[in-house]
C-alpha positions as CSV (number, residue, x, y, z in Angstrom):
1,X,-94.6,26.3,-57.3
2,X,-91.2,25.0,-57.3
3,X,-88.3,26.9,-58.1
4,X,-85.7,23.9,-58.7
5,X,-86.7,21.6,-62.1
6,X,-84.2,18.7,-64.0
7,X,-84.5,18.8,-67.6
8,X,-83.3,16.1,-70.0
9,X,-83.2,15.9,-74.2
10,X,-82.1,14.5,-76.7
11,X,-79.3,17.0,-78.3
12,X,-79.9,18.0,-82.2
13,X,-76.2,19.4,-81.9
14,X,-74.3,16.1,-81.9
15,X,-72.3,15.3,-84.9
16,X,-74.5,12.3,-86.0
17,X,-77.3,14.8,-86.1
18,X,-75.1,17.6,-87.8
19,X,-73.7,15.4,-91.1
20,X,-76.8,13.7,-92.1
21,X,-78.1,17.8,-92.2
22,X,-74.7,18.8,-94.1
23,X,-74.7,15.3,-96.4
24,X,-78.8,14.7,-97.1
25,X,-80.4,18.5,-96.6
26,X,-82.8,16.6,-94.0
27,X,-82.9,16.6,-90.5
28,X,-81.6,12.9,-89.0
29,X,-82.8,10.5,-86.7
30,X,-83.3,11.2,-83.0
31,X,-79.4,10.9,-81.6
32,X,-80.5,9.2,-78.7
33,X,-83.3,7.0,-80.2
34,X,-83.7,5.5,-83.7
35,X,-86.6,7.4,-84.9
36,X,-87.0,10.1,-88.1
37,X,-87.2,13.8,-86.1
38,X,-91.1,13.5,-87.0
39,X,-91.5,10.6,-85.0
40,X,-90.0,11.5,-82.0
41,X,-92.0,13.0,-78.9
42,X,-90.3,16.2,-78.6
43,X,-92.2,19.1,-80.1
44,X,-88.8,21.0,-80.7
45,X,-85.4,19.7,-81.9
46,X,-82.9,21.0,-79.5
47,X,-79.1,21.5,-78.5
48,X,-77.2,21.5,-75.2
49,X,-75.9,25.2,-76.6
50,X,-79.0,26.5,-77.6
51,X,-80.8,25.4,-74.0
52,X,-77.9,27.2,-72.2
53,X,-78.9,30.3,-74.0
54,X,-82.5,29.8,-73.3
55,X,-81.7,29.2,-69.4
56,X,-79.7,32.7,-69.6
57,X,-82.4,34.6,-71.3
58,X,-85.0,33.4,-69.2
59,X,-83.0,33.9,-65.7
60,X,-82.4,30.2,-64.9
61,X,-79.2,29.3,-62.7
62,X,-77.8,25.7,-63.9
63,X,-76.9,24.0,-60.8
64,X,-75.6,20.3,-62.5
65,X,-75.6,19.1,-65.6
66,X,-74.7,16.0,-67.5
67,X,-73.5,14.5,-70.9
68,X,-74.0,11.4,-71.8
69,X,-73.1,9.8,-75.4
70,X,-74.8,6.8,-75.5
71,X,-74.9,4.5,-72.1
72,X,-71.8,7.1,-71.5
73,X,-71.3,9.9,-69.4
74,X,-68.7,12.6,-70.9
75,X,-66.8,13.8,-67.8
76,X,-64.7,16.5,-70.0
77,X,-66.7,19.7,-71.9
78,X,-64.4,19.8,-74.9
79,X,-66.9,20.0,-77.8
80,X,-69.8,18.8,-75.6
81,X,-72.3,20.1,-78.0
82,X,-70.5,17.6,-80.5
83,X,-70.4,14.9,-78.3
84,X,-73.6,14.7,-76.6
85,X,-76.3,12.8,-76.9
86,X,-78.7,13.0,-74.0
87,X,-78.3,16.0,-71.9
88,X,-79.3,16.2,-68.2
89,X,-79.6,20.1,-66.5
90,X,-80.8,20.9,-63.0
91,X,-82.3,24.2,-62.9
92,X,-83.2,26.8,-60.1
93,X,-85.5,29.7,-60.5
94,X,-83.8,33.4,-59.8
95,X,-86.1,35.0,-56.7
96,X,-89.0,33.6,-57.8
């Protein structure tokens, strides 16, 4: 089994996301496609902050990882869990 893995999703966290919640009561569309959160593919809405915690708690070293907004990469990590779209991790096993 390998011990290195990239992950990518959609981030539930972005603003978009966060004032349809605050404005309607109802989870939005997908931020990075246009799709109602039942539609979409993923079994689990998502944030960049809550996957950092996951990676902690389950002993996972992030080697990279990348925002995008949009077509966009964000190269600064002031509010990225505001700003994000589409997050990118690369992952590496502890000792496994």
């Amino acid at each position: 089994m390998g011990r290195r893995a990239i992950v990518s999703f959609a981030n539930w966290g972005h603003w978009r996301c966060r004032t349809g919640l605050l404005l309607t009561g109802c989870l939005s569309t997908d931020p990075a496609r246009a799709q109602p959160w039942y539609a979409s593919t993923r079994s689990r809405a998502v944030s960049v902050r809550d996957f950092v915690a996951f990676c902690h708690a389950q002993d996972l070293t992030i080697i990279g990882r990348h925002h995008l907004a949009g077509p966009r990469r964000l190269h600064s990590t002031w509010a990225e869990n505001l700003r994000t779209t589409i997050a990118v991790f690369e992952l590496e096993a502890a000792g496994r």
